[in-house]
C-alpha positions in Angstrom: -7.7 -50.3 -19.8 -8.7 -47.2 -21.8 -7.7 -44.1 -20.6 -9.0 -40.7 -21.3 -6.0 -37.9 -22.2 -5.5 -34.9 -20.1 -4.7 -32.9 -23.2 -7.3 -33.3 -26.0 -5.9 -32.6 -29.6 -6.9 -32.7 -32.9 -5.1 -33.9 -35.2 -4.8 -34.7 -39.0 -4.3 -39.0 -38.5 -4.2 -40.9 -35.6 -0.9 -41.9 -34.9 0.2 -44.2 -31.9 3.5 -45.0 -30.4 3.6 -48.7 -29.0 5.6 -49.7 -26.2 7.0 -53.1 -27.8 6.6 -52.8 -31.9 7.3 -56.4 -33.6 11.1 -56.8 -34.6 11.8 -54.3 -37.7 8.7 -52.3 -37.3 8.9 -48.3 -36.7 7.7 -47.2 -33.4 5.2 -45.2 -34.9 2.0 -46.6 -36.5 -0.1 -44.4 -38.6 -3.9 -46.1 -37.9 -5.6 -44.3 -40.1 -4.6 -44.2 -43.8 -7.1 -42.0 -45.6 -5.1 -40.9 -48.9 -3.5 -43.5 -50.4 -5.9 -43.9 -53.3 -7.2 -47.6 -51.9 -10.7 -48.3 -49.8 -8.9 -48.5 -46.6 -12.0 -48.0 -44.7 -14.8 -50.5 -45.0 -18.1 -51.0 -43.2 -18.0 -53.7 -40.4 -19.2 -56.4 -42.6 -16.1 -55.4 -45.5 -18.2 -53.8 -47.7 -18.2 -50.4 -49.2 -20.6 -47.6 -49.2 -20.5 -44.0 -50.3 -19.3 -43.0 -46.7 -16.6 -45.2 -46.5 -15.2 -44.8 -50.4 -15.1 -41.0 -49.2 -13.1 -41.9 -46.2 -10.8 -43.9 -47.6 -10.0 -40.7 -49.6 -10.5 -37.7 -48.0 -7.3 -36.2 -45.5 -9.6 -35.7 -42.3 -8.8 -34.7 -39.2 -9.6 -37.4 -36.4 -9.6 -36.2 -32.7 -10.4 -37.5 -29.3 -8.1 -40.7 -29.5 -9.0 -44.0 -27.4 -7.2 -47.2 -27.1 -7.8 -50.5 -25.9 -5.3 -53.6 -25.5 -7.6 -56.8 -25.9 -6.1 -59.3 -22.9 -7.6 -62.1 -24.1 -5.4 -61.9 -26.9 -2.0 -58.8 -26.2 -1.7 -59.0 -30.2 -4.9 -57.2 -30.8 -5.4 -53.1 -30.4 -8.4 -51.4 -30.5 -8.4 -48.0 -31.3 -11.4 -45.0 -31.9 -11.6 -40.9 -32.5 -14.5 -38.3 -33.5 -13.4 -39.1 -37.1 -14.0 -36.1 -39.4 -14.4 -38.3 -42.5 -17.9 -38.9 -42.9 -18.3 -34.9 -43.4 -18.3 -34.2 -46.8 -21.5 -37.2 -47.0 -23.7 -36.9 -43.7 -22.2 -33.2 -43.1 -21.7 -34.1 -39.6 -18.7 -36.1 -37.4 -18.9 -39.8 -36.9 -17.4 -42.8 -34.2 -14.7 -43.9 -36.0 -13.1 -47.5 -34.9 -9.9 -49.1 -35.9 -8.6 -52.4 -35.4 -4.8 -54.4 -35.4 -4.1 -57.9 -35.1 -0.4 -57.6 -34.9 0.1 -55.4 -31.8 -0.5 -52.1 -33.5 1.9 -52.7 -37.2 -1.2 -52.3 -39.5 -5.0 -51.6 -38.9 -8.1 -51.5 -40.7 -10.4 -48.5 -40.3 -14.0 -48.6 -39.9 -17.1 -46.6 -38.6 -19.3 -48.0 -35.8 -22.5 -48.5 -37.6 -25.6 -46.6 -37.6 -24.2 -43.2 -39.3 -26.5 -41.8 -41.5 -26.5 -43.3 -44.6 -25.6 -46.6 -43.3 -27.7 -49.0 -45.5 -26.1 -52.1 -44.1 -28.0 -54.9 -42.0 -26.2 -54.0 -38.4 -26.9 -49.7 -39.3 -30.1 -50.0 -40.1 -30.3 -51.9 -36.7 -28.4 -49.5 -34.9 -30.5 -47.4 -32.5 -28.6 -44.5 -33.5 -29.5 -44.6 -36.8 -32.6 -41.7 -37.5 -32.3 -40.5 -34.2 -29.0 -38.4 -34.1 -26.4 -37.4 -36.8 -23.0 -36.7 -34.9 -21.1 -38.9 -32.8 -18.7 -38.5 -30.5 -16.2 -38.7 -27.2 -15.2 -42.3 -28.1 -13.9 -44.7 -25.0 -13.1 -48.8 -25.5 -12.5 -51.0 -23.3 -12.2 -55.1 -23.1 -13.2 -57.9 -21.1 -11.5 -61.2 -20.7 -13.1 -62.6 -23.4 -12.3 -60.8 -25.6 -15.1 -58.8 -26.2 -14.6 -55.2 -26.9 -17.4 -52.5 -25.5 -17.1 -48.7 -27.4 -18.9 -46.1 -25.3 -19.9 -42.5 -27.3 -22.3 -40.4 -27.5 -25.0 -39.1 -30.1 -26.7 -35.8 -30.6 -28.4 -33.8 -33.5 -26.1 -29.9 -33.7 -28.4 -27.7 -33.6 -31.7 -29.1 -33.2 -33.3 -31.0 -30.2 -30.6 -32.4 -29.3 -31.7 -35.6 -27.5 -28.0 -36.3 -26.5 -27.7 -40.1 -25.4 -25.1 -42.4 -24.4 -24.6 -46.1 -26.6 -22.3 -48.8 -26.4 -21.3 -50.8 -29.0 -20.1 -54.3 -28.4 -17.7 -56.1 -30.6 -17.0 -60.2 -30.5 -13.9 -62.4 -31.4 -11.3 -60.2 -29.9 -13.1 -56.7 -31.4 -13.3 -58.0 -35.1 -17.0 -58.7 -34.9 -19.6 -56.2 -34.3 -22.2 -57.0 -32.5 -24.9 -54.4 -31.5 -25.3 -50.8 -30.2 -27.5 -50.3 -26.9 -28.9 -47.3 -25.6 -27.8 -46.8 -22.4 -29.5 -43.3 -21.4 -31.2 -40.7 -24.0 -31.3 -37.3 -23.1 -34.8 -35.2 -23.3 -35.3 -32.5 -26.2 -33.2 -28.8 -26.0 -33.6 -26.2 -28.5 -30.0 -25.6 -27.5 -27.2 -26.6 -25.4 -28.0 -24.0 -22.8 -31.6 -24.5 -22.7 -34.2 -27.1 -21.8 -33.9 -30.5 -21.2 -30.6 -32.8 -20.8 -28.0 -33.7 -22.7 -25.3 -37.1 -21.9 -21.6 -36.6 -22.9 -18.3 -36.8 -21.3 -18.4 -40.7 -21.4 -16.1 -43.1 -19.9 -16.4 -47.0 -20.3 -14.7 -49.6 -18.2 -14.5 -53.7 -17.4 -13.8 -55.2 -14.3 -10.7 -57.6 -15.7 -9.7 -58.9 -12.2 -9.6 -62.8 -12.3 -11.6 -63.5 -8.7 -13.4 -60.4 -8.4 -17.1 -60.3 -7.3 -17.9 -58.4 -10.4 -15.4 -59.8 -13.0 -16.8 -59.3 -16.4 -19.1 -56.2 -15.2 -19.3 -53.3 -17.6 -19.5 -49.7 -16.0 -20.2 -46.2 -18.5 -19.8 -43.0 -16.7 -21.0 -39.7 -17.8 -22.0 -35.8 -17.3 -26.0 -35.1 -17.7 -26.1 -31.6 -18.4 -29.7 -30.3 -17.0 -30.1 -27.6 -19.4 -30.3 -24.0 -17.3 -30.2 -25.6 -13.7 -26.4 -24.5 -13.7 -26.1 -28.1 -11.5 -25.3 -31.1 -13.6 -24.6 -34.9 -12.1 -22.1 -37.6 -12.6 -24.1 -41.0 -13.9 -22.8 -44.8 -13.7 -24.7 -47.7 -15.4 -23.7 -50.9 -15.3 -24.3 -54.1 -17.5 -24.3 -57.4 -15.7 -24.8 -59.2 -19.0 -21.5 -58.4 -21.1 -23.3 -55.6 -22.5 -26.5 -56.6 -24.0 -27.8 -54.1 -21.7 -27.3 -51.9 -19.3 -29.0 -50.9 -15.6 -31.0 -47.8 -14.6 -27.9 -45.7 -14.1 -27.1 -44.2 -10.6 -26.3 -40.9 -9.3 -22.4 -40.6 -8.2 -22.5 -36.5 -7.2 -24.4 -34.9 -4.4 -26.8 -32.2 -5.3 -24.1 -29.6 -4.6 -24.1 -26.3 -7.0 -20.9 -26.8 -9.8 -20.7 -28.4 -13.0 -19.0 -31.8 -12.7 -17.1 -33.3 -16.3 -14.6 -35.5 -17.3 -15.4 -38.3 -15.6 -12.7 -41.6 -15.9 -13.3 -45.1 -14.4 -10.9 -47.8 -13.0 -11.8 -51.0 -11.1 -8.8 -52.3 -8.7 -7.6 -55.5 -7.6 -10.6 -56.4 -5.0 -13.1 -55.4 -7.5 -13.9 -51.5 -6.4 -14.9 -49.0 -8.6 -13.3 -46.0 -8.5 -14.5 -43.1 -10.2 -12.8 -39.5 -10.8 -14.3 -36.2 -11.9 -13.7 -32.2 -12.3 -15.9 -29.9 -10.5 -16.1 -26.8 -11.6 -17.2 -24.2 -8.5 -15.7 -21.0 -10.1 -15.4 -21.6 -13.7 -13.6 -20.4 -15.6 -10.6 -20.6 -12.9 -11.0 -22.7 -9.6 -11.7 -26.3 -9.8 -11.5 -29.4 -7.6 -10.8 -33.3 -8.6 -13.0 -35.4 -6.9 -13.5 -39.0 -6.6 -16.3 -41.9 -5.5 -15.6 -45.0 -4.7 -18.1 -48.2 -4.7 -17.5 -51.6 -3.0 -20.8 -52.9 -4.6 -20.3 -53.6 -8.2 -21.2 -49.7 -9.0 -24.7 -50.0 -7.5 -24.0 -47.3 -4.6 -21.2 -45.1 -3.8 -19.6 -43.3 -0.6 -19.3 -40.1 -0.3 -17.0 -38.0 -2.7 -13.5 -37.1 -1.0 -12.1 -34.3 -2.6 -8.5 -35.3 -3.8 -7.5 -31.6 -4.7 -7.9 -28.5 -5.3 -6.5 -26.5 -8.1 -6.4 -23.5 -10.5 -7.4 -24.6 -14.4 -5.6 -24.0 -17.4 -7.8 -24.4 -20.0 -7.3 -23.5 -23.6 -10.5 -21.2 -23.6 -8.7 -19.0 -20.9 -6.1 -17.6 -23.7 -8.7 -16.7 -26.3 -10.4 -13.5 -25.4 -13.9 -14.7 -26.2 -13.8 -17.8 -24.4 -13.9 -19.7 -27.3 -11.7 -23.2 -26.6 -10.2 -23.6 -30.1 -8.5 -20.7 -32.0 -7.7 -20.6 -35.7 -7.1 -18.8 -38.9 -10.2 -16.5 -39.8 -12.3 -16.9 -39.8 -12.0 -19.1 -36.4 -8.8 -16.6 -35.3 -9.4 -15.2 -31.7 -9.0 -11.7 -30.1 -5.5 -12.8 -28.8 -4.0 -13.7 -32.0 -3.2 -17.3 -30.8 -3.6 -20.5 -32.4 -4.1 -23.3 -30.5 -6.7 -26.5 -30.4 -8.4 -27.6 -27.2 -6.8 -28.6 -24.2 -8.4 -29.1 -20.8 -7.6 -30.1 -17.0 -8.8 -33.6 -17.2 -8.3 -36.2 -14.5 -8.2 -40.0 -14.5 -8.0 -42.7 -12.0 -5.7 -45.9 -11.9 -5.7 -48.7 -8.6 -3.8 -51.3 -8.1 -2.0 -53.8 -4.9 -0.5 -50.5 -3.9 -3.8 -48.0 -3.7 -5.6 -45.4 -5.7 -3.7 -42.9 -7.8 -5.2 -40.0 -9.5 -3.3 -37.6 -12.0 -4.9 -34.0 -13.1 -3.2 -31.5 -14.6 -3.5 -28.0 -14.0 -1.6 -24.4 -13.3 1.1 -24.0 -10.8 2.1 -20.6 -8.5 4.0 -19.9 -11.9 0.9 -20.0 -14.0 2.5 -22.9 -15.8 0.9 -25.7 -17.0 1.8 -28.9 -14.7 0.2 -32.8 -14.1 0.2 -33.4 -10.6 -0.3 -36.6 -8.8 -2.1 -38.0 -5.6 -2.0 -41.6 -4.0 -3.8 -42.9 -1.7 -3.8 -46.4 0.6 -7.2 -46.8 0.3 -9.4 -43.9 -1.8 -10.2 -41.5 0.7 -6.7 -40.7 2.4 -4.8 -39.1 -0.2 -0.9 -37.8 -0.1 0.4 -33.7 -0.9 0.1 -33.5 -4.8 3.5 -34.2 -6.6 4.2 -32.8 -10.0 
């Protein structure tokens, strides 16, 4: 299942190290090949467009990496950033979704449609398509079917924002796309800080247990930012029909005062769904991981056990203006570092042996470490190793 990184890193390709390349293959594959003077990039259908003849030339940076191993059939990868490419046409960042049939050797690049400009049958279809211009914080996961479903969000920079949360769904193993639902929309903001809300932070995951009560079920989790409340919540939907659609979501955190982010999914052996988070109380230093669990297919959760404690270490803490990335002027900082985002994410994994959740965070020697907690049963949890 797709896993959200700890450290988030741009990057100039999306390169991924596989476990178990074919014989004679290198370990690394490069997935995206953007400047080797062929049309690499394609729109879902094969076709070519002004977008795609652009990235398929263009060296752009892709961040935000996801990846997805299909178990209906091991051979196939599915891969997606925030892919930079589709700049110099729509002026804005785009989904970007990759695809290998031969356990990761060679891919083909793509764009989920509905990016402006996208004159083909399934964009002009797309819900996204005249209602935001940037897309973003990709996460895939499979069913055992094969189907693939690509959670992101979409948002106009800048303007009202409306920040919603889609899924995509892709057939026959991810090679066909299918459609793009809406799953929430947020309400207008002249800014990020102001009015209204905005969706992001998205996490997708299937129940793949063969037995389960909820095999097949698709869950998206997400952070709604309420504009200048200074209280956001943590939102699950679910789709009971392999994604055509998906339920009125439901509200995981309390009404508590802290920000809650980063949100990661993970479904264990009897079919529960567990759900991690950071909550920020005293930003930009103290934190907590936190975590829900439901026995009910997603529809209610228990109360939110507290897994830890800890002090973050978060890029924007070393740049004198809080900014989170720091470059060459004119992006430089007041500290003279250069560095690209990194935050204290958290994620969730549970199997026959319990519920383990990994965060990673500063230690008594204000170094950066990932610690670890396990628990028996998601609400008892161990001392954090590191």
């Amino acid at each position: 299942m797709r896993r959200r990184w700890l450290v988030l890193a741009p990057t100039a390709a999306l390169v991924f190290a596989l476990a178990a390349p074919p014989s004679g293959a290198a370990g690394n594959s490069r997935v995206t090949v953007d400047n080797d003077g062929t049309n690499s990039y394609t729109r879902y259908d094969g076709t070519s467009d002004p977008v795609t003849t652009r990235c398929s030339h263009d060296k752009r940076q892709q961040n935000e990496p996801t990846v997805a191993v299909d178990p209906h059939n091991t051979s196939v990868v599915a891969a997606g950033s925030n892919d930079y490419c589709t700049v110099p046409n729509t002026g804005e960042v785009w989904s970007g979704y990759y695809r290998s049939g031969d356990g990761g050797t060679t891919w083909h690049e793509s764009l989920v449609p509905g990016y402006p400009g996208d004159t083909s049958a399934a964009g002009t279809a797309s819900p996204t398509l005249g209602s935001c211009a940037a897309a973003g914080d990709p996460s895939q996961d499979f069913d055992n079917a094969g189907r693939l479903f690509y959670a992101f969000i979409c948002f106009n920079r800048g303007k009202p924002i409306n920040g919603g949360i889609y899924v995509s769904r892709y057939l026959n193993d991810g090679a066909s796309y299918d459609r793009t639902v809406l799953v929430k929309k947020g309400s207008p903001s002249a800014q990020f800080a102001g009015s209204g809300h905005f969706q992001d932070k998205d996490n997708v995951t299937v129940d793949q247990t063969p037995g389960s009560p909820f095999e097949g079920t698709v869950y998206v989790g997400w952070s709604q930012y309420n504009g200048k409340s200074g209280n956001n919540a943590v939102l699950i939907s679910r789709s009971t029909n392999h994604g055509a659609s998906f339920q009125t979501p439901v509200r995981v955190t309390s009404t508590e005062h802290g920000t809650a982010s980063f949100v990661d999914l993970n479904v264990g052996p009897d079919g529960a769904l567990y759900t991690t988070w950071v909550r920020y109380t005293g930003f930009p230093v103290s934190s907590a991981v936190m975590l829900a669990k439901s026995t009910d297919g997603g529809q209610t959760f228990g109360p939110a056990v507290r897994v830890a404690s800890f002090t973050l270490f978060d890029s924007s803490q070393f740049s004198g203006n809080g900014s989170a990335d720091c470059g060459d002027a004119p992006f430089d900082c007041p500290t003279g570092f250069t560095f690209s985002r990194f935050s204290s994410n958290s994620a969730v994994e549970a199997d026959e042996t319990g519920v383990h959740v990994v965060w990673a965070g500063r230690n008594s020697a204000s170094q950066s470490k990932v610690f670890v907690r396990n628990s028996s049963d998601g609400v008892h949890f161990t001392q954090p190793s590191h």
